[in-house]
Every structure is written in C-alpha cells, then in structure tokens.
C-alpha positions in Angstrom: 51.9 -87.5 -28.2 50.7 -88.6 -31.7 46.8 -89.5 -32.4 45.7 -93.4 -31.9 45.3 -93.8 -35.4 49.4 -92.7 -35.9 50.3 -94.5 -32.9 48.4 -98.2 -34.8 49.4 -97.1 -38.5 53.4 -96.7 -36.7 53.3 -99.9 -34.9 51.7 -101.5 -37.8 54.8 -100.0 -40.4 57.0 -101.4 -37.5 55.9 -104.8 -36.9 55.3 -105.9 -40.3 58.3 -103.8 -42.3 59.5 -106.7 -44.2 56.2 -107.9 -46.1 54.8 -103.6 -46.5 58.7 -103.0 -47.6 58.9 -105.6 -50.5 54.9 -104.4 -50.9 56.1 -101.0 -51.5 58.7 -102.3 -54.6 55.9 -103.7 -56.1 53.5 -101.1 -55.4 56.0 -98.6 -57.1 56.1 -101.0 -60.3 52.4 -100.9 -60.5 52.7 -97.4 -60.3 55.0 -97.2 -64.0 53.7 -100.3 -65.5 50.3 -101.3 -63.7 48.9 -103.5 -67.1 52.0 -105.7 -66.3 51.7 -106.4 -62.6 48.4 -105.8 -62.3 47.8 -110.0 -61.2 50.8 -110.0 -58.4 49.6 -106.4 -57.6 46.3 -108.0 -56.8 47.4 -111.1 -55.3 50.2 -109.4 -53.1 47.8 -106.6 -52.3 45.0 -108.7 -50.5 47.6 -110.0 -48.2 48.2 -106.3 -47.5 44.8 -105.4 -46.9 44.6 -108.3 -44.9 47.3 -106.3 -42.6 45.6 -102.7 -43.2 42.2 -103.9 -42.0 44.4 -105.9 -38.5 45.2 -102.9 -37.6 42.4 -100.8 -39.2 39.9 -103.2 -36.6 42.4 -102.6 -33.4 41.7 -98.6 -33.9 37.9 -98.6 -34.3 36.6 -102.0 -32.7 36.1 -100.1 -28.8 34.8 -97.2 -30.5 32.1 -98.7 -32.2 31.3 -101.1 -29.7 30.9 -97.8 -27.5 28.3 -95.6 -29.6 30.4 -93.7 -31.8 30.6 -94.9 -34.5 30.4 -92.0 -36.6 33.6 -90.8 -34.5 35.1 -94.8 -35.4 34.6 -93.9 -38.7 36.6 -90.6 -38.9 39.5 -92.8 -37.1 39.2 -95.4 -40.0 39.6 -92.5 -42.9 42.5 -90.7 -41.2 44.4 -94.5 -40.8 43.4 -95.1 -44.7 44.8 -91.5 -45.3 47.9 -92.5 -43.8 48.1 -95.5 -45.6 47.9 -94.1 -49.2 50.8 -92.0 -48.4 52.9 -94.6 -49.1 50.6 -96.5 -51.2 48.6 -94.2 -53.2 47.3 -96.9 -55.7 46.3 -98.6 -52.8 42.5 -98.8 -54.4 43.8 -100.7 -57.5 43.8 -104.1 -55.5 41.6 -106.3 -56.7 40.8 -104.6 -60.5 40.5 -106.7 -63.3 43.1 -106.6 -66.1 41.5 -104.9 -68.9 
C-alpha cells in the first residue's frame, strides 16, 4: 500500500486532471520561454497552488492538530517533492517579470 502523502497527491492528479493537465502545457512553455509567459504562468499557477495547498492541508491538518508537527511537516515536503516532479518550476509562481 502507497504512503498517505502518495495516496492525496494520486487522488489529487485524479480529481482535478483537466485544470493540472492544461497546467502542465503551460508549465512546459514556461519552462522554454519563461520571460514570455511569465504573467499567465503566475496567474494560472495560484490557481494551482490553490489546489496543491487543498490537498497539501488534507495530509497534515490531523497531524498537526495531534502534536507532531514536525512529523506533518516531513508529510508536507515529501507531497511538495512529488509535486515538482511534474512541475519542477513550480517555485516560479508568483516572480516578477524582470
């Protein structure tokens, strides 16, 4: 049986593959040409994040609430590690066009 955090970061990929699939085309532009859709990247991206951090809160939010929250916080990085294997510039949302 997989970990929590690949069981959430699965059913996450599952239940919203539509808006992370067409976030994946643009991540992939970014990727060649991020001075050109660096605004959409940013725009598109908090709506991702939004979805990330859903899911992100569903993992850790009865683990902190029950004292561990050093042990929540390991659960948190391993999720964002599974995250930026399919968005590696995930950490250019939000950077200002130079």
């Amino acid at each position: 049986m997989a970990a929590k955090y690949q069981q959430l970061f699965l059913q996450m990929l599952k239940e919203n593959e539509e808006v992370l699939g067409e976030f994946k085309i643009l991540h992939d532009k970014y990727a060649t040409d991020p001075n050109s859709y660096q605004d959409e990247y940013n725009e598109e991206g908090e709506k991702i994040l939004d979805v990330i951090r859903k899911y992100e809160d569903m993992l850790t939010s009865h683990t902190e609430n029950s004292g561990y929250g050093k042990y929540a916080a390991n659960l948190s990085d391993k999720f964002r590690s599974a995250v930026k294997l399919i968005y590696p510039k995930l950490d250019f949302i939000g950077v200002k066009k130079a």
